[in-house]
N, C-alpha and C positions, 0 to 999 in steps of 0.2 A: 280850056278857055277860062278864062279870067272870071272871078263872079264882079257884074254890074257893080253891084252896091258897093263891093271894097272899093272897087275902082274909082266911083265916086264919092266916098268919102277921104280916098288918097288926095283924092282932085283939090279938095276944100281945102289944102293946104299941113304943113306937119302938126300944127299945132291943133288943129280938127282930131286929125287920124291920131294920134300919141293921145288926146283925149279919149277918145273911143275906145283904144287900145288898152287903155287902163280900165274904163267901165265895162270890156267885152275880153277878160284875158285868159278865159276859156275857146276862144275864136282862132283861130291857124287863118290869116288872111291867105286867099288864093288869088295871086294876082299872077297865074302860069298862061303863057303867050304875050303878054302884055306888052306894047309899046311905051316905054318911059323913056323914052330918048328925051324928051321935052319937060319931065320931071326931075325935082331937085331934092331928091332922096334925102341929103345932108340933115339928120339930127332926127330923123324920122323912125321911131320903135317897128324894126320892121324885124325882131325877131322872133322866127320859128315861121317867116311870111315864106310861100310856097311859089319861086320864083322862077320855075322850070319853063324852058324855052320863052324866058321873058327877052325883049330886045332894049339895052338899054346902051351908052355910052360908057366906058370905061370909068371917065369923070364924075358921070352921074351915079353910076353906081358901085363907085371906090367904100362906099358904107356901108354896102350890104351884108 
C-alpha cells in the first residue's frame, strides 16, 4: 500500500513533490498499489519511487 503522505504530496502538484524530493533525497517514495490514472506524472522526479503494482495509463506514465 502506498504511504499517505507521498501520496499527498504527489497530489500538490510536480512542482511541490520535485521540491520535496530535493529537500528529502534520502527518501524512496512508496507510491506501490497507487491509482494515478488521473495523475500527470510528466516532469515529476519520481526516480528510485517504488511503483509496484501501481495502476496508471500508459500516457500518464510514459516518464516513469
Amino acid at each position: 500500500m502506498a504511504n499517505p503522505e507521498h501520496l499527498a504530496i504527489l497530489n500538490q502538484g510536480k512542482e511541490f513533490w520535485n521540491e520535496w524530493r530535493e529537500e528529502n533525497p534520502d527518501i524512496i517514495p512508496d507510491l506501490r498499489e497507487a491509482d494515478l490514472s488521473g495523475t500527470n506524472l510528466s516532469r515529476a522526479n519520481l526516480s528510485r519511487a517504488d511503483f509496484s503494482c501501481s495502476f496508471c495509463t500508459w500516457r500518464i506514465c510514459q516518464f516513469i
